[in-house]
C-alpha positions in Angstrom: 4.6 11.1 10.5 6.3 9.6 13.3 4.2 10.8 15.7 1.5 8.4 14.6 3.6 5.7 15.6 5.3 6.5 18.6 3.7 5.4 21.7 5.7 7.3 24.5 6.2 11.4 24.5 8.7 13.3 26.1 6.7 15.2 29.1 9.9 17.9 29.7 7.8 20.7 27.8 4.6 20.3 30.0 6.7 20.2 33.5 8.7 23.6 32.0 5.4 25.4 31.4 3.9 24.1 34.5 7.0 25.5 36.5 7.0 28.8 34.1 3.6 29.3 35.5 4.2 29.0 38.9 6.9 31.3 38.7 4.8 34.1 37.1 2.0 33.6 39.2 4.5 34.3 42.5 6.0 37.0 40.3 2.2 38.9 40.0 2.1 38.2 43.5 5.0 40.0 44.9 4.7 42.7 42.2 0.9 43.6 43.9 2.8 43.4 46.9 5.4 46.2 45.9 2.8 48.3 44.5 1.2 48.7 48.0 4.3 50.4 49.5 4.3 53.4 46.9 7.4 54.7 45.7 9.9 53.1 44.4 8.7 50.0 45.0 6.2 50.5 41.8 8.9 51.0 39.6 10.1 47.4 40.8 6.7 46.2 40.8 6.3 46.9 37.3 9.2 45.0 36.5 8.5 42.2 38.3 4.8 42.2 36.5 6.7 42.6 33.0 9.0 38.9 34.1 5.5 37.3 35.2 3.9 38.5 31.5 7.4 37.4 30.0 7.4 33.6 32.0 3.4 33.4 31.3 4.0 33.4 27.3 7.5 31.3 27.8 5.2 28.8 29.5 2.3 29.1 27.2 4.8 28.1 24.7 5.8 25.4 26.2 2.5 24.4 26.6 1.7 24.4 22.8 4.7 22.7 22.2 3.4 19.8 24.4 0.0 19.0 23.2 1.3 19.6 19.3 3.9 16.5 20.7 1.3 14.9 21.7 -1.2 15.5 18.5 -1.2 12.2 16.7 -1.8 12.6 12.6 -5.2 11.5 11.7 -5.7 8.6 9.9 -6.6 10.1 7.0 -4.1 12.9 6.8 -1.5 9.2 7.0 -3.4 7.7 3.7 -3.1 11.0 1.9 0.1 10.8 2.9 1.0 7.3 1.7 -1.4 8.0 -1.4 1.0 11.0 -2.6 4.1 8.8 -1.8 2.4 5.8 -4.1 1.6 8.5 -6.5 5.5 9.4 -7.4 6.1 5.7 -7.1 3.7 5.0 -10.0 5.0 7.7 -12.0 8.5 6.2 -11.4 7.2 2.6 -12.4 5.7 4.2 -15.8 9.1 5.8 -16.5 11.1 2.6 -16.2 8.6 0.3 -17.3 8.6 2.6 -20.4 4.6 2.6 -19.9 2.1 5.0 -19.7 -1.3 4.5 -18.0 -3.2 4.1 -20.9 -1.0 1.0 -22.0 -2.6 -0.8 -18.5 -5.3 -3.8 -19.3 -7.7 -3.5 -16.7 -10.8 -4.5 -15.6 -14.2 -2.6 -16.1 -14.9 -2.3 -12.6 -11.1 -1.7 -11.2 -11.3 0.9 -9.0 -8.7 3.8 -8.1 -6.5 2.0 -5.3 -5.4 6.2 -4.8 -8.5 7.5 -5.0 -9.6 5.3 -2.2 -6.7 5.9 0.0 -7.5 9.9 -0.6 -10.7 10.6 -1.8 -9.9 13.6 -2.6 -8.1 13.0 -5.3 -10.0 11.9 -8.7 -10.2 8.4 -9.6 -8.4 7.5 -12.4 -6.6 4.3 -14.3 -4.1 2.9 -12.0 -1.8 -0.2 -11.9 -2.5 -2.5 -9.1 -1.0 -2.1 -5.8 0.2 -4.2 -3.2 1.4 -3.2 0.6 3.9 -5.6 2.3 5.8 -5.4 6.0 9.4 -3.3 5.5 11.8 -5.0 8.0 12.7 -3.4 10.4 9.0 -1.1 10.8 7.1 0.8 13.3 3.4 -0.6 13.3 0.2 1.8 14.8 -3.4 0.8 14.8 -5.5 3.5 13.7 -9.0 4.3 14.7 -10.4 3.1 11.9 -9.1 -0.1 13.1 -6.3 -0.8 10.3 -2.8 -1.8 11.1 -0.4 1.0 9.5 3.4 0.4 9.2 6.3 3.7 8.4 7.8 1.3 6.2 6.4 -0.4 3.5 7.4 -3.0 0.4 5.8 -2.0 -2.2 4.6 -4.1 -5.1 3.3 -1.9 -8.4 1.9 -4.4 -11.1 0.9 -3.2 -14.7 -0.6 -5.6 -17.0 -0.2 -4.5 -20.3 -1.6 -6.3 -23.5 2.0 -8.5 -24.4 3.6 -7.9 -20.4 2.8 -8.0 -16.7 4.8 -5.3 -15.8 6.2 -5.4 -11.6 7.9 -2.7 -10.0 9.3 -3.0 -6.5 11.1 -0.8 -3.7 10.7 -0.1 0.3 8.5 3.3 0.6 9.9 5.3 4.3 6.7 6.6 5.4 8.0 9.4 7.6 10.4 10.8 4.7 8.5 10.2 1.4 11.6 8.5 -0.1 11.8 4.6 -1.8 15.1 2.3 -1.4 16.4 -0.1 -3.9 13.8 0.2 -7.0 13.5 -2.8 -8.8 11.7 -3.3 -12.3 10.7 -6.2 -14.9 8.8 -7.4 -17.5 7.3 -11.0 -17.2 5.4 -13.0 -20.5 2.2 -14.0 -19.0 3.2 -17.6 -20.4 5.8 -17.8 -17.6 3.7 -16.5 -14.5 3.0 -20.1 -12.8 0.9 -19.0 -9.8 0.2 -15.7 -8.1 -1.9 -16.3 -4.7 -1.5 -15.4 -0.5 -0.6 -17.9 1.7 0.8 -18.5 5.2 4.0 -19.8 6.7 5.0 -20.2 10.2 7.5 -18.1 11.4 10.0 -20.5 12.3 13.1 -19.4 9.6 15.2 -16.7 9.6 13.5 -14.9 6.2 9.8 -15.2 7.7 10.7 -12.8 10.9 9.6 -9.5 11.1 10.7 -6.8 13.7 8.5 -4.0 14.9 9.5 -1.0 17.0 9.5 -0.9 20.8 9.6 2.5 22.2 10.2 1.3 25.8 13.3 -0.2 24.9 14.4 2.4 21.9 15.0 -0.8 19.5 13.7 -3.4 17.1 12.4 -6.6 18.4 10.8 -9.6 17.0 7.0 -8.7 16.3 6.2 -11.8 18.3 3.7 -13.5 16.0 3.2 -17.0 15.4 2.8 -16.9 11.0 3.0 -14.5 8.5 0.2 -13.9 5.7 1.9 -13.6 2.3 1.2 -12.6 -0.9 3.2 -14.4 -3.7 4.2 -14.4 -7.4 5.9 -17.1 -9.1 7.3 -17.6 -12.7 8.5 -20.7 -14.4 11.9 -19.0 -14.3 12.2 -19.0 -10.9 11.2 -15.3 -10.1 9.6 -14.8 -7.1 7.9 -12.1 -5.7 6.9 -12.2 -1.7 5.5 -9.8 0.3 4.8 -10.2 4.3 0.9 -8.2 4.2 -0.5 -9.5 7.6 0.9 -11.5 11.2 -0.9 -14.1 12.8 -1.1 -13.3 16.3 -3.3 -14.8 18.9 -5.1 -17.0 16.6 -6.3 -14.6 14.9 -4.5 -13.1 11.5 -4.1 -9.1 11.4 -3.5 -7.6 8.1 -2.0 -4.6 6.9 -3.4 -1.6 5.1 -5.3 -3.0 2.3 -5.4 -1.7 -1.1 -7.4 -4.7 -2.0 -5.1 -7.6 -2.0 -7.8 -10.4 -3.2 -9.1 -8.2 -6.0 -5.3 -7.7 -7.2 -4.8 -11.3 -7.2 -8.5 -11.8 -9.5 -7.8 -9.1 -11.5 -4.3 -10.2 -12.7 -6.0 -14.2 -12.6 -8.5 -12.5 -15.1 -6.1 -10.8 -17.2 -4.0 -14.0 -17.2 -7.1 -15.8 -18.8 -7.5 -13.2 -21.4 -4.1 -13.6 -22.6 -3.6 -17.0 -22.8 -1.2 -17.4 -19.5 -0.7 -20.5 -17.6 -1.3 -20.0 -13.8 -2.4 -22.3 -11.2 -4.1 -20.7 -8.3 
């Protein structure tokens, strides 16, 4: 997985099998050399052709080794990725929520956020998802055209007929594993707004860092806002989740699992139960 976001690749294997090469082409030469001169000079010829077949596979090796290196995971083969990782996450959300998927109020036309990250897999009921920024992250734009990040927050809503159910942790793209799970129930009564907005990044809790492979660190991402996505209860509960940087004038957000359709879903179910939002 961190190939996909690494920028710069280490070129030592392609110079080895370069060099390996070399070597066992001079070796072929000087071994059709020795075979000319008869005697015992074939028996050292044949060894020298034996090294040059020996250095030929050491550097065809080496070869392989530098263009797998340099093989960047598809974009797709990344979503299924991230769609197995949300998977377990979900699973882990019923457990502590003490829900199962068929406690979930949704909407008629909800789709399967996992089914569209891997189409592969069959669409089924699912509890809304959102994707935010993990701080410090490695960010990649695919071919597709979407920004991807190797560390996610992740934001697991489940509406249910008398709770909105919220799970949260940071997902580690490149190892599968989630940090500091966090779980709640909130009465619909007390959910006061739930909406994106944007901020400026001019305090300390609005930076974001990125990966810079040229100087093996974490800098600032160097964007002028942040796009949010927010949560708020009467009670003070917050939830806030960096999905996108403003950059440029222009606002670029991270992979989507359909962020505005979240936000009207959970509106809708609001409604439904009597809550009092603003939006």
């Amino acid at each position: 997985m961190e190939k996909y976001f690494r920028r710069m690749i280490d070129d030592t294997p392609r110079k080895h099998a370069v060099y390996f090469a070399l070597a066992a082409v001079i070796a072929m030469v000087i071994a059709f050399a020795k075979f000319g001169q008869g005697g015992e000079s074939i028996l050292l010829g044949l060894a020298l052709l034996a090294s040059a077949g020996i250095m030929a596979y050491i550097g065809y090796c080496r070869e392989m080794t530098y263009r797998e290196e340099r093989r960047r995971p598809a974009d797709e083969e990344m979503d299924r990725h991230l769609a197995a990782d949300l998977d377990a996450i979900v699973k882990d959300a019923y457990r502590e929520l003490h829900i199962t998927s068929d406690d979930l109020v949704l909407q008629k036309d909800d789709p399967s956020p996992l089914a569209e990250l891997d189409p592969s897999r069959t669409p089924a009921r699912e509890p809304y998802i959102v994707l935010g920024a993990g701080n410090p992250c490695r960010a990649a734009i695919g071919r597709d055209g979407r920004l991807r990040l190797d560390r996610y927050q992740v934001a697991i809503f489940c509406p249910t007929r008398f709770k909105l159910g919220v799970y949260e942790c940071e997902l580690n793209l490149a190892d599968g594993t989630w940090q500091d799970p966090t779980w709640t129930g909130i009465f619909y009564r007390h959910v006061v707004a739930i909406r994106k907005s944007s901020a400026k990044i001019d305090e300390k809790e609005n930076e974001i860092q990125k990966w810079d492979d040229e100087k093996n660190e974490f800098i600032d991402y160097g964007a002028e806002k942040v796009r949010k996505f927010e949560l708020h209860t009467s009670g003070g509960v917050g939830i806030e989740l960096t999905i996108g940087v403003g950059i440029d004038g222009r606002t670029e957000e991270f992979l989507d699992l359909g962020i505005d359709r979240v936000i009207r879903a959970i509106q809708q179910v609001l409604r439904q139960q009597g809550g009092e939002a603003r939006y």
